[in-house]
C-alpha positions in Angstrom: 63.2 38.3 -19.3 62.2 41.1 -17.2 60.2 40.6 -13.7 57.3 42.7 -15.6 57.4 40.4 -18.3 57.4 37.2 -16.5 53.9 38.4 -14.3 52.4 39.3 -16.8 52.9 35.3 -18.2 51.9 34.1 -15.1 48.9 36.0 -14.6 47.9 35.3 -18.1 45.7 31.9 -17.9 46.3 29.0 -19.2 44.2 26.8 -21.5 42.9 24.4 -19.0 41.6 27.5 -16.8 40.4 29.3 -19.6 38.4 26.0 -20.6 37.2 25.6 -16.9 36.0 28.9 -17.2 34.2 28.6 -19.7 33.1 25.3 -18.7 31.5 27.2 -15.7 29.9 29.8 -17.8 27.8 27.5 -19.8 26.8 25.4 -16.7 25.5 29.0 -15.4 24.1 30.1 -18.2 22.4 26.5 -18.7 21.2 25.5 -15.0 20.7 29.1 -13.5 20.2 32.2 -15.7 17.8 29.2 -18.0 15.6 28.2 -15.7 15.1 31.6 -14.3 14.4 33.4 -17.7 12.3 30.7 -18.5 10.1 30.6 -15.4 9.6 34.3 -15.0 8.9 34.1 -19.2 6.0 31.8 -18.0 4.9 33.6 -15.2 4.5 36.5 -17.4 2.0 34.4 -20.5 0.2 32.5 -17.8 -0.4 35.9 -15.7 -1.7 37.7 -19.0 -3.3 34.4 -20.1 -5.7 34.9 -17.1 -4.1 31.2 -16.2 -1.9 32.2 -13.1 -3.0 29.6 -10.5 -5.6 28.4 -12.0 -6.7 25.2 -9.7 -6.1 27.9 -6.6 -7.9 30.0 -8.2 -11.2 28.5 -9.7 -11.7 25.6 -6.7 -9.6 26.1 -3.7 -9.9 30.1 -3.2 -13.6 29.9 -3.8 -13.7 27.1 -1.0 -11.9 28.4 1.5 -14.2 31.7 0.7 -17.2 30.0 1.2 -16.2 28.5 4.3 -15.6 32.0 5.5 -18.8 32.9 4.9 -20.4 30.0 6.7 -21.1 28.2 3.5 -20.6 25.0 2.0 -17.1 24.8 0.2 -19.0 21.9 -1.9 -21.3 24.4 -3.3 -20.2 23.6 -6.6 -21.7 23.3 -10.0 -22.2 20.7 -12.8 -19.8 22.5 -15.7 -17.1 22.8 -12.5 -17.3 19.4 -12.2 -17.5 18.2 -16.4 -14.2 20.1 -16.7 -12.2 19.5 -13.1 -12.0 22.6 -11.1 -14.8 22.1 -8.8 -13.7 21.9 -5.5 -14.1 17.9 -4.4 -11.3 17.4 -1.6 -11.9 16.5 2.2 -12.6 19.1 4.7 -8.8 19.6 5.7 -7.8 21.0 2.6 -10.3 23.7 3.0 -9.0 24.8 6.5 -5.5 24.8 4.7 -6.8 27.6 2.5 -8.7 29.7 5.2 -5.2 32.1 5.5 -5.4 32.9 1.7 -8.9 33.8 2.1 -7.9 36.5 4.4 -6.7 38.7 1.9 -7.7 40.0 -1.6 -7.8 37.4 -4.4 -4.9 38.5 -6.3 -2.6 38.4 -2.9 -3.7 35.3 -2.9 -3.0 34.3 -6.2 0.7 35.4 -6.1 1.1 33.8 -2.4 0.1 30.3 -3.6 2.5 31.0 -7.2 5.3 31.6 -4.6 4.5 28.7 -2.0 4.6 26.3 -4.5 7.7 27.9 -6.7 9.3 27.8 -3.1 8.4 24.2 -2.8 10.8 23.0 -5.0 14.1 23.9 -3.8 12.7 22.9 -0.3 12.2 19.6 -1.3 15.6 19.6 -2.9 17.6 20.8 -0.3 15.4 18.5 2.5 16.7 15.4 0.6 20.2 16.7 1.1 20.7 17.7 -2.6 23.8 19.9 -2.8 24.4 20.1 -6.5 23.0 23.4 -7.9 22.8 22.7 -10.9 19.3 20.5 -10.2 18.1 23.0 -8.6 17.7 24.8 -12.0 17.0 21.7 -14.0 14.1 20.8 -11.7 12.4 24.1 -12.4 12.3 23.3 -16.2 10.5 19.9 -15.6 7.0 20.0 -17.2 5.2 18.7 -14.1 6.7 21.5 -12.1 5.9 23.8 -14.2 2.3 22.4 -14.2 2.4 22.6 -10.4 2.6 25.9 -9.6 0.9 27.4 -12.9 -2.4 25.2 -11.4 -1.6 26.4 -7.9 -3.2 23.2 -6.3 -1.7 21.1 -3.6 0.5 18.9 -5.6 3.9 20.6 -4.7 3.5 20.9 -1.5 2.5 17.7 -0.8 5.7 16.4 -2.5 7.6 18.8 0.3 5.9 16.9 2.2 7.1 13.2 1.5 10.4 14.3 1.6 9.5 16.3 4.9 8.6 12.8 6.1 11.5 11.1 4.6 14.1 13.8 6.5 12.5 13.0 9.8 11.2 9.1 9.3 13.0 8.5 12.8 10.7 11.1 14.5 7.7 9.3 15.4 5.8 12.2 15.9 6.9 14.4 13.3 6.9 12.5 10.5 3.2 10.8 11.7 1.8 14.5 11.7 3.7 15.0 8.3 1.6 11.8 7.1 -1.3 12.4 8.3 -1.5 16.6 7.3 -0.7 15.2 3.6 -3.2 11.9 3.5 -5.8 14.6 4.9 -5.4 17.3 2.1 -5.3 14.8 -0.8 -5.8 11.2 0.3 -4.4 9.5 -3.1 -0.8 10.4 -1.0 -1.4 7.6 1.5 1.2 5.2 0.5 3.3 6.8 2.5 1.5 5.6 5.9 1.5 2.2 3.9 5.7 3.2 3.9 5.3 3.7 7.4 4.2 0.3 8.4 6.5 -1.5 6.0 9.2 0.5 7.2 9.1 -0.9 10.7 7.5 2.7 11.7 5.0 1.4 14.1 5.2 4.1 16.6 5.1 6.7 13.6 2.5 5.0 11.9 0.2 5.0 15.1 1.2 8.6 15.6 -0.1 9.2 11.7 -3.7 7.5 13.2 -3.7 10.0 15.6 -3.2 12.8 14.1 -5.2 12.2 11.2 -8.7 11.1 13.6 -7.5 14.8 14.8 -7.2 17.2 12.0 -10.2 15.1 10.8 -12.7 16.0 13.3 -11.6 19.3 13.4 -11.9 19.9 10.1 -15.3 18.0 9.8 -17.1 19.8 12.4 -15.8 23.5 11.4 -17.0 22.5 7.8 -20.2 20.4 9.0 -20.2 16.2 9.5 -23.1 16.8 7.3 -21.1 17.7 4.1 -19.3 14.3 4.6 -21.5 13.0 2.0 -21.3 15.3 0.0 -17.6 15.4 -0.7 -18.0 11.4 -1.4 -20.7 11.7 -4.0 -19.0 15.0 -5.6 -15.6 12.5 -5.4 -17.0 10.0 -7.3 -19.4 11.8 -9.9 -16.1 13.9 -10.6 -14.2 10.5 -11.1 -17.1 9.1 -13.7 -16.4 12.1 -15.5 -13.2 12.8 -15.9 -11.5 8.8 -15.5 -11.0 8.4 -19.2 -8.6 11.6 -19.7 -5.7 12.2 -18.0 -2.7 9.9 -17.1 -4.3 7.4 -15.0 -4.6 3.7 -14.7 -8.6 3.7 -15.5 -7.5 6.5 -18.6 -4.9 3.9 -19.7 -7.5 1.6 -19.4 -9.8 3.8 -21.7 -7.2 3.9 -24.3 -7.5 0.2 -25.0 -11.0 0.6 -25.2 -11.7 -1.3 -21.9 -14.7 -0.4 -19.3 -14.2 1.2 -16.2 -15.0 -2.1 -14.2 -12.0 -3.2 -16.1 -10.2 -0.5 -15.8 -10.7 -0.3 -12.0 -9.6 -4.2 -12.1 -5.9 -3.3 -14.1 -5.6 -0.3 -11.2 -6.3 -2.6 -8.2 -4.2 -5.4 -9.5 -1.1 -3.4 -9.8 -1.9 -1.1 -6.9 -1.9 -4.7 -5.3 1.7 -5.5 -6.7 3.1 -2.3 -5.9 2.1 -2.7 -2.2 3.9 -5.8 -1.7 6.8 -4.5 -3.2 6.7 -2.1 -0.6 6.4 -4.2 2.1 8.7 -6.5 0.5 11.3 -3.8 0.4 10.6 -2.5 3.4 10.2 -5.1 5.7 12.0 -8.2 4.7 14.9 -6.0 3.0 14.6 -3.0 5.1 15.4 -0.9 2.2 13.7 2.2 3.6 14.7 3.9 0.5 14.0 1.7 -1.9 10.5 0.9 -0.1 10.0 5.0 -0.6 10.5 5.1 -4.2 8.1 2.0 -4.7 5.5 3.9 -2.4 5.8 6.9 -4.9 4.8 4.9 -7.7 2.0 3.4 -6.5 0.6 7.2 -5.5 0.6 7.1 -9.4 -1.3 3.7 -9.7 -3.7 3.8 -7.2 -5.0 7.4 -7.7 -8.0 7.3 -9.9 -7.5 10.6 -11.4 -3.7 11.1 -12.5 -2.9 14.8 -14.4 1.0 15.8 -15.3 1.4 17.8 -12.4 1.3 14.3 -10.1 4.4 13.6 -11.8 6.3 16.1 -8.9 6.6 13.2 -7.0 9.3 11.6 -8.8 11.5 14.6 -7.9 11.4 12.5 -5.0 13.0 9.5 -5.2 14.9 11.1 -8.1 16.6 13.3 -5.6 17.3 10.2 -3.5 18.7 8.0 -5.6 20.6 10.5 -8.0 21.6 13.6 -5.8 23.8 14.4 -8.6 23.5 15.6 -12.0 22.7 12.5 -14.3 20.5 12.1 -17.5 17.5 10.4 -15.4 17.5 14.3 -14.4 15.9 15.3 -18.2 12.7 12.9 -17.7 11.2 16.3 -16.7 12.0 18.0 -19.8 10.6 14.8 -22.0 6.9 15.5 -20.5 7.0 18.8 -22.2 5.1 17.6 -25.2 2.5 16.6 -22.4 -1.0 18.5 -22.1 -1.7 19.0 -18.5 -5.6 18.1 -19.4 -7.6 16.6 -21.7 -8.0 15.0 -24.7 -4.8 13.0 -23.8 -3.4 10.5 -26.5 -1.8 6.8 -26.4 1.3 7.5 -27.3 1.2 10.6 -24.6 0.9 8.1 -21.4 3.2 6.1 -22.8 5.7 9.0 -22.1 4.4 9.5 -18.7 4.0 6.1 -17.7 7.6 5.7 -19.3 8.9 8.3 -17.0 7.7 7.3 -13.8 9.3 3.4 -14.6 12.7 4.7 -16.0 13.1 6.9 -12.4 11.7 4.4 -10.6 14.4 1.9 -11.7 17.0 4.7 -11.8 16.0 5.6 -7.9 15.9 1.8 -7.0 20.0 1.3 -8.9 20.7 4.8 -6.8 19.1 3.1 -3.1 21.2 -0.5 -3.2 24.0 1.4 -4.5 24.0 3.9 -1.4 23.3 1.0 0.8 26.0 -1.2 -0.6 28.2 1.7 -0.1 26.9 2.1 3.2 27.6 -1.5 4.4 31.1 -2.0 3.1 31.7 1.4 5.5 30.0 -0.8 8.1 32.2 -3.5 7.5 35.4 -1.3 7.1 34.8 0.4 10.9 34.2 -2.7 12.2 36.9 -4.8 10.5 39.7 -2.7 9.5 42.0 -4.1 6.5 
């Protein structure tokens, strides 16, 4: 055989590398050219639909406009409230918005659509994800997707609880991290109740702090007079709406219970929840563990539950699985989902059925990391 002849065999590959290649084609074509067809696909219908950031758009612009103008950011109407883009959030959340307020309304639109698109990589690669092919898969998830189409505060505040996870040993970072989210959307404040259980006492009192803080602050550039105002608009926009969406009290409504019931069923397994998470947390200092369980009952205890809460699982998802797994399509499941009303039985049976199967998934994920994390212990400190 010439020498021509034999390079040319070797540099002709073999079948294993040819299957490897395309092996590595597909996962491209499936986890990254996918997901970024599909998401500019819907940025383009949503943009033409007029539906672009809607939430951002209809309750949090207008707010943050107001306050501007040295209005009320409350001044809202009845119809705003009957169908759920009236602006009924503390003070804090307003200040959040003042920067976007600062420039025309369709800047501002397309700065929120990329904050929260950004958000989820973020929260990704703060939880130490390094497979890429999540990355992609998580843009595909229904909730996500409902996320940053509403342009509300949902994905940032599941940056974050992972924020506060990466830097849970910084007592004052991670309290201003808790505090910063309980202020813009209070149903996130599990996660000072992770705090505590967590044996975070000087984070926990930092989270105190901070939130009395950005509190006043907040309060007194939007008026201690509109206090009141934001609690009655809270609850007449809970009445309202606590039979739709994916809520405890909507659950509740399903089975053709009262609210009083309703609020009974949510309390009762808010209650359970919690001493899971102190359980975890304190007597089995499974920080992790304790985390995930905190996520869920963000889920519970919020009155008002729509698909985009669903974010937070990326959460413990990402801490428990960091690598591609099935658990990873729960996202793609909720498709079939409405983000609003009328929702259906069977509908928050799928939600509801999510959030349990990556809640046990995250929970196998956590004592599997810390059983893997002792016998290290015990191999450094006893050598075979």
């Amino acid at each position: 055989m010439s020498a021509a002849a034999a390079n040319s065999q070797r540099s002709r590959p073999t079948f294993g590398e040819r299957r490897a290649g395309l092996f590595g084609a597909a996962q491209r074509g499936l986890f990254a050219f996918s997901p970024l067809v599909v998401t500019a696909a819907l940025l383009v219908v949503t943009l033409k639909a007029h539906a672009l950031a809607f939430d951002f758009q209809s309750a949090y612009y207008p707010a943050a406009t107001r306050l501007l103008q040295g209005a009320s950011p409350y001044a809202v109407t009845a119809r705003q409230l009957a169908v759920g883009t009236a602006f009924v959030y503390p003070a804090f959340s307003a200040i959040v918005f003042i920067p976007f307020a600062l420039v025309p309304s369709g800047v501002a639109q397309a700065l929120d659509t990329a904050l929260c698109l950004a958000c989820v990589p973020a929260t990704l690669w703060t939880l130490n994800v390094r497979d890429w092919r999540l990355y992609g898969l998580a843009m595909l998830w229904s909730p996500v997707f409902d996320g940053w189409q509403t342009g509300n505060v949902t994905l940032p505040l599941v940056l974050g609880v992972a924020l506060t996870w990466r830097y849970r040993d910084r007592p004052l970072v991670a309290g201003l991290l808790t505090a910063a989210a309980i202020s813009i959307k209070p149903f996130v404040w599990p996660l000072g109740l992770w705090l505590l259980a967590t044996r975070r006492y000087r984070a926990a009192g930092w989270a105190l702090v901070w939130g009395v803080v950005l509190n006043l602050v907040a309060w007194s550039v939007v008026g201690f007079s509109s206090f009141g105002t934001y609690l009655r608009l809270s609850a007449r926009v809970t009445s309202m709406l606590w039979r739709g969406g994916y809520a405890v009290l909507a659950v509740a409504a399903q089975l053709g219970l009262g609210q009083n019931v309703g609020y009974g069923m949510l309390l009762g397994l808010a209650v359970l929840a919690a001493a899971a998470v102190f359980y975890l947390g304190f007597l089995r200092s499974a920080d992790q563990s304790a985390l995930t369980v905190a996520v869920l009952l963000m889920l519970i205890a919020s009155p008002l539950v729509w698909n985009h809460y669903f974010c937070l699982l990326l959460v413990p998802l990402a801490l428990g699985r960091p690598r591609l797994s099935v658990a990873w399509i729960v996202g793609l499941v909720m498709w079939p989902l409405p983000p609003r009303l009328p929702i259906h039985a069977w509908e928050q049976a799928i939600a509801w059925g999510a959030a349990l199967v990556v809640t046990a998934v995250a929970l196998g994920g956590a004592r599997g990391h810390k059983e893997s994390e002792n016998g290290r212990q015990r191999w450094l400190t006893h050598p075979a």
